[in-house]
C-alpha positions as semicolon CSV with decimal commas, in nm:
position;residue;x (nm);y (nm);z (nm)
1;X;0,000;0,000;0,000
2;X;0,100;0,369;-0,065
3;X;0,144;0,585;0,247
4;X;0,090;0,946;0,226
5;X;0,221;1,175;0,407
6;X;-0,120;1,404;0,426
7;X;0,091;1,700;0,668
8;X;0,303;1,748;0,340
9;X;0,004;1,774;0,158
10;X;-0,155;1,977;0,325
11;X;0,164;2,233;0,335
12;X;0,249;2,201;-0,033
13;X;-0,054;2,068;-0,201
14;X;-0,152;1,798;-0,360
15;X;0,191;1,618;-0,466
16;X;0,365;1,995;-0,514
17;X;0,123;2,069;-0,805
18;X;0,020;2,433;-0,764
19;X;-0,352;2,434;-0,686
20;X;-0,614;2,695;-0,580
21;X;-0,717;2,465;-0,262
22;X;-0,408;2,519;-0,057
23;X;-0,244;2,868;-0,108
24;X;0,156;2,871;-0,263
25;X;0,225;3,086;0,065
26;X;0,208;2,807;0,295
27;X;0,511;2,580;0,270
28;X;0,642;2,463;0,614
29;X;0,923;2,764;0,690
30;X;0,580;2,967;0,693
31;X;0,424;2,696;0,879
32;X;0,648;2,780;1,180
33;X;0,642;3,142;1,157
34;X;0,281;3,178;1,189
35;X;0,035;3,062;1,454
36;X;-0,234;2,772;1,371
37;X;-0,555;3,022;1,399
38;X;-0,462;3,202;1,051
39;X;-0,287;2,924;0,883
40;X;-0,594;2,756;0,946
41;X;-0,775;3,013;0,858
42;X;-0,628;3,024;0,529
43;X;-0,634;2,666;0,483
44;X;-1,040;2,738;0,481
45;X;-0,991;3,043;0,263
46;X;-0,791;2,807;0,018
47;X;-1,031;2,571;0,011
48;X;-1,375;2,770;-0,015
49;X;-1,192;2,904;-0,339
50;X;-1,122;2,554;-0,462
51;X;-1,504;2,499;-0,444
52;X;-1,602;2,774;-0,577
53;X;-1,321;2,811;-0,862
54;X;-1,443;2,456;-0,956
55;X;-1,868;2,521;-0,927
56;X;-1,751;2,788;-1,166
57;X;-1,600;2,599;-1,391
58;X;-1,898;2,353;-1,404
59;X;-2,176;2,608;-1,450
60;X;-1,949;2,746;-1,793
61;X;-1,984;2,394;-1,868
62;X;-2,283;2,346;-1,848
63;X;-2,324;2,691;-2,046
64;X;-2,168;2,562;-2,357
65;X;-1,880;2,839;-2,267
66;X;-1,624;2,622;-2,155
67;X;-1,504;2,311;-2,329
68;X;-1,226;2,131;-2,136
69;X;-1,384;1,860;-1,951
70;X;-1,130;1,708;-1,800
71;X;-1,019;2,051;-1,671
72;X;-1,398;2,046;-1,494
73;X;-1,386;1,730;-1,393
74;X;-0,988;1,779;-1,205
75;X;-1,098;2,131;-1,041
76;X;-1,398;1,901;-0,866
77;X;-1,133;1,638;-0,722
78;X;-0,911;1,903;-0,621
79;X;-1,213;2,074;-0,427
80;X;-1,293;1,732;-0,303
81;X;-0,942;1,677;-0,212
82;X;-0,931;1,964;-0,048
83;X;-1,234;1,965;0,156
84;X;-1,153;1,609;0,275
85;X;-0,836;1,641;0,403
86;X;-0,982;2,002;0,609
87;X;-1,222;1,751;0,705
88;X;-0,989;1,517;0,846
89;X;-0,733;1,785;1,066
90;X;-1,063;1,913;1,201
91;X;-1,138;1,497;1,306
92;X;-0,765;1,485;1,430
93;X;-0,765;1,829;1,572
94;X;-1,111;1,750;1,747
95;X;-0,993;1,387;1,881
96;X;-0,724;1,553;2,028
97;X;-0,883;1,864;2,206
98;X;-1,124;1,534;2,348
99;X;-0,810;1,363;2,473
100;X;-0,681;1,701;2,659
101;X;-1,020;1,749;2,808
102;X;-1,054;1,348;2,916
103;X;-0,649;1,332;3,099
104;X;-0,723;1,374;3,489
105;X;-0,534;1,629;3,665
């Protein structure tokens, strides 16, 4: 089986391609520099303009006005790429803040 590494993807992208889900300003030197409220915050930022690049793309599609399907149907799996793995630090970030609460003191 393949393992990913999904904290590198989530710093550089998906595989280092440049993509409008996570923003080229986050690598991990800018990881460190910043605190985890705004990169989050711009993880969501990154991500709501994945969605909304590719529901874009879809409705031009549907228009007649764009032609490139396969550039439709890889801005939906990058939203959906993008949205899962959010999904999944807010499950890991969650699980954690449980565990915290849960330790006796």
């Amino acid at each position: 089986m393949n393992n990913i590494d999904t904290t590198q993807l989530l710093a550089t992208g998906s595989h280092g391609l440049a993509s409008p889900a996570v923003p080229a300003a986050l690598h991990l030197a800018t990881l460190e520099t910043e605190d985890f409220a705004s990169v989050f915050k711009s993880m969501l930022v990154g991500v709501n303009q994945s969605q909304q690049h590719s529901r874009q793309l879809a409705e031009s599609f549907d228009k007649g006005q764009h032609q490139d399907l396969a550039e439709v149907m890889i801005a939906q799996q990058t939203a959906r790429l993008a949205f899962q793995s959010t999904l999944q630090v807010r499950n890991k970030l969650m699980t954690a803040y449980q565990d915290v609460m849960n330790m006796p003191v």
